[in-house]
N, C-alpha and C positions, 0 to 999 in steps of 0.2 A: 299637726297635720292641717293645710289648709284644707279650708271650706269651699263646698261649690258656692259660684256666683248666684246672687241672689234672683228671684223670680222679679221678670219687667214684661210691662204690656206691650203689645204691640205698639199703643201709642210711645212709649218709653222710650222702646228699642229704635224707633224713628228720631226721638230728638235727641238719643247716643248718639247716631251717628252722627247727626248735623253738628251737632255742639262739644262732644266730645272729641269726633275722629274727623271732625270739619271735612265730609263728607258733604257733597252736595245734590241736595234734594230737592228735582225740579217738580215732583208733583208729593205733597205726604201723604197724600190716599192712595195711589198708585205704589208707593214703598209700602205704607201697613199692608196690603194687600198681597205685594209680594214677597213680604216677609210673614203672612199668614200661609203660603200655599208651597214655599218653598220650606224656610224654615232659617232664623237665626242664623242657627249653625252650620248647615249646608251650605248657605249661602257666603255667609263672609268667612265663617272657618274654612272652606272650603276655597275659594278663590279669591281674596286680597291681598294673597304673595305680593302678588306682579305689581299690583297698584302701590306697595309700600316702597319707601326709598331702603336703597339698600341699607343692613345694617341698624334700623331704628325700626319703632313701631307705626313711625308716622308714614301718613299719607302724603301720595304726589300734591302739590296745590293742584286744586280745580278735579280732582279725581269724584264722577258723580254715583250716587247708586245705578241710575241707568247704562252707564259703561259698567258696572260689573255683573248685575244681570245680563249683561249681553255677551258677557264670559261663560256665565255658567250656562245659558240657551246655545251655546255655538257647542260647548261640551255634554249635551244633552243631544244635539243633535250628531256630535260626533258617533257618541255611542249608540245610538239607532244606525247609523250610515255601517258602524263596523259590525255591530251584532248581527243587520242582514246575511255577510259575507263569510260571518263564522259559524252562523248556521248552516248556510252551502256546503262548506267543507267539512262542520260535524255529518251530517248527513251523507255527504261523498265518502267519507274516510271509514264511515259505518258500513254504507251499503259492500263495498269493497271488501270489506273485514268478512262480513258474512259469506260474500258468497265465494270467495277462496276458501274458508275455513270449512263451509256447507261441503266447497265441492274436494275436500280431500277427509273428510271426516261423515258425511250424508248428514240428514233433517236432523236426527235426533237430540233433543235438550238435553240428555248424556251424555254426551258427548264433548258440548261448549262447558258444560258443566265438570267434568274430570279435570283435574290439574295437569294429568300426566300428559295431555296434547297441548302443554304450550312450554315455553325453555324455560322450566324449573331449575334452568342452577342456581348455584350458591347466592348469587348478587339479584335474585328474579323472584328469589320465595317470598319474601316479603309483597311482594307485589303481587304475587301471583294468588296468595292469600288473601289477601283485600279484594281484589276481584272477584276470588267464590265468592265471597261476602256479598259483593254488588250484584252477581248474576243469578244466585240463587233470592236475596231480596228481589229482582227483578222478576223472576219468575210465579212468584208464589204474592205477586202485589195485586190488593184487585181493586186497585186505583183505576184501573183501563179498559174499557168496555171492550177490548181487541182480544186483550190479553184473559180476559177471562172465558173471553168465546174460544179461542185455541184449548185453553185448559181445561172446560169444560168439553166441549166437542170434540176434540182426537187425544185430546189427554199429553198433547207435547206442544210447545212453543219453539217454532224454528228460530234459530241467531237472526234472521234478518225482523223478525218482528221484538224480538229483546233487542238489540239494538239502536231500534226508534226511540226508546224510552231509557235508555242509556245515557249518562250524562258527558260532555266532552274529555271532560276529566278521565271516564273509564275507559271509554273509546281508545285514550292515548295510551292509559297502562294499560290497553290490551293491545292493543299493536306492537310495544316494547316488549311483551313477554309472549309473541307470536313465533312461531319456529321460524326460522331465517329463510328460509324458502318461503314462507308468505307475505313476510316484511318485505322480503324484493321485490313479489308478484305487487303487494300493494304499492310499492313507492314507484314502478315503473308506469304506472298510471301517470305520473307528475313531470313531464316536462323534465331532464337536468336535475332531476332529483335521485339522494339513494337513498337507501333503508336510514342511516343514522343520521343523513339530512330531517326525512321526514319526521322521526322520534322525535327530535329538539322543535321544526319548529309545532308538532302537534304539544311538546310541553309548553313553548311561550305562550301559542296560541287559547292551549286552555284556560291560565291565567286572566287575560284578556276578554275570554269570552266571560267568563263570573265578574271580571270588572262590568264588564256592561250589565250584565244581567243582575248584579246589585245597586246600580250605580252608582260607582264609586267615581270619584272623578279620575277620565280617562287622559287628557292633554299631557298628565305630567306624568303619569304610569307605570314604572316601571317595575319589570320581573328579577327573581335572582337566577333563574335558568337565561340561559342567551342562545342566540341561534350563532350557528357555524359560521366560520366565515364564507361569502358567497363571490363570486363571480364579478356580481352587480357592485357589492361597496368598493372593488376597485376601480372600476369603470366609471365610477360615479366621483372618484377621489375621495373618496369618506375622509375625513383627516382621522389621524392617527395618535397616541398618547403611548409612545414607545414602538410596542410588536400591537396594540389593541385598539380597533378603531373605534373613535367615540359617538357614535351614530350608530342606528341598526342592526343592534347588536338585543337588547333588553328595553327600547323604551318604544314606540307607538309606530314608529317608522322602521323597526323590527317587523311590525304587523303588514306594513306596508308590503316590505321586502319577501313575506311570506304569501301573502296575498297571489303577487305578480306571480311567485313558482307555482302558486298550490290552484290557481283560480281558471278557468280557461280567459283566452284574451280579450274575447268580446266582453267579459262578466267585466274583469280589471278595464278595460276600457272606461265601460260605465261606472265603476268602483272610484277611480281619479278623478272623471271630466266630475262628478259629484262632489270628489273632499277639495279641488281646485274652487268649486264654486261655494265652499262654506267657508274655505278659508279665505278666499277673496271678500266675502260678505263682512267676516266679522274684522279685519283690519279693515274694513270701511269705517265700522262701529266704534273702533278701538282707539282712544285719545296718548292715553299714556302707556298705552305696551306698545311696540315698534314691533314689524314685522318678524324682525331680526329674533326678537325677545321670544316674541311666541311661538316662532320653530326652535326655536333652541330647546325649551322647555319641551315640546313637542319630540327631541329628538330628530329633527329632518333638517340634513345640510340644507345650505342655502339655495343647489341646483338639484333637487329630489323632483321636478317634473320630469326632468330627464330620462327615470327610469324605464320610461317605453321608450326610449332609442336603441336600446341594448339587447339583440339576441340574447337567449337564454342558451349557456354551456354549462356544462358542469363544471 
């Protein structure tokens, strides 16, 4: 069995790089430093793909530690920029759920709480099980200054206040095991959306949102659920790998594509003119990854500004 790598100090790990992965270090108190606060492994485990030549372990010549902190800050701000936008629509997709289900079932926490008022078939019990799980833990948590005032003072928690404290994740298996009549009322809220559009992308979407919310690194991301095909990767040319296009389907530009349907247009306006301006910043920064290099990884064709030229149809 091999052995873990052995323990090195931060001065160490600084003249590994320089001397070992001929790494180049324009300040070494600015590296100890920020490999004290990021961390070894985050940092170069985490993004020196791009900077190795293909196929070996070595490095580009001239590849400096300050280009590759300025990989992992551009994906740090990535995931701030997307986490904003998945909390709008966890919170939209919640409020929604409530108040269709409040308004054909009334207040009662009995009622979100019986299995029998959501499509228990065969392929849904499973799920539908897991959810008591989360809504009765939601219920009875007294993690929530909100939620213990309801509980205590009328002795019921209405869905739209469990909801708030709902994770995206539930949100989505509660909308998939919502009677079909609600799943329609819900997805007609969305622009060119239907009920099995919206299911898929609140499944990539959840994905993504624990990407961010753990910070895993998001640039290269991707899901094993994929969203439908839409409208837009035609109009946009997505290229294609047989009948399946290889873009916006499971990787970051998936998020994009969901964004546009699920966001109103002013929000996705400001949502773009923003990732336009991070990704333009950091191929300022960027010596040895090409633009080209880091939308591919990224997932976004090469003409992905375009997606506000294109009405939205189903």
């Amino acid at each position: 069995m091999t052995t873990s790598k052995n323990f090195s100090t931060f001065t160490q790990q600084v003249e590994s790089l320089k001397n070992d992965k001929n790494i180049i270090i324009p300040d070494s108190r600015y590296t100890e430093e920020m490999l004290q606060r990021i961390g070894y492994f985050s940092l170069m485990g985490g993004y020196k793909q791009l900077f190795r030549i293909p196929l070996t372990k070595n490095y580009k010549p001239g590849t400096s530690f300050d280009e590759i902190v300025a990989l992992y800050q551009f994906d740090a701000e990535l995931r701030a920029l997307f986490l904003k936008y998945l909390l709008q629509i966890e919170r939209h997709v919640g409020n929604l759920i409530s108040y269709y289900f409040i308004e054909l079932h009334g207040v009662s926490q009995a009622e979100y709480l019986n299995p029998d008022n959501y499509d228990n078939s065969r392929r849904n019990k499973r799920t539908v099980r897991g959810l008591m799980q989360k809504l009765h833990g939601a219920v009875n948590t007294n993690e929530y200054e909100y939620i213990n005032y309801y509980r205590t003072q009328y002795g019921n928690i209405p869905l739209w206040v469990t909801t708030s404290i709902l994770t995206f994740g539930s949100l989505s298996k509660m909308y998939k095991v919502l009677p079909q009549s609600l799943r329609t009322k819900v997805s007609k809220h969305f622009h060119s959306v239907n009920q099995r559009q919206l299911e898929r992308y609140l499944s990539v979407l959840t994905k993504y949102r624990n990407a961010c919310a753990h910070s895993d690194r998001l640039f290269t991301y991707k899901t094993v659920d994929q969203l439908l095909d839409t409208p837009l990767h035609a109009r946009l040319s997505v290229p294609k790998q047989g009948n399946q296009y290889i873009y916006g389907k499971q990787d970051l530009f998936a998020v994009v594509i969901a964004f546009r349907y699920l966001l109103p247009q002013e929000e996705f306006s400001a949502f773009k003119k923003r990732l336009v301006l991070e990704t333009g910043k950091i191929n300022k920064n960027l010596v040895h990854i090409t633009e080209s290099e880091l939308f591919e990884q990224m997932g976004f064709p090469s003409n992905w500004k375009n997606i506000t030229r294109y009405r939205l149809t189903p």
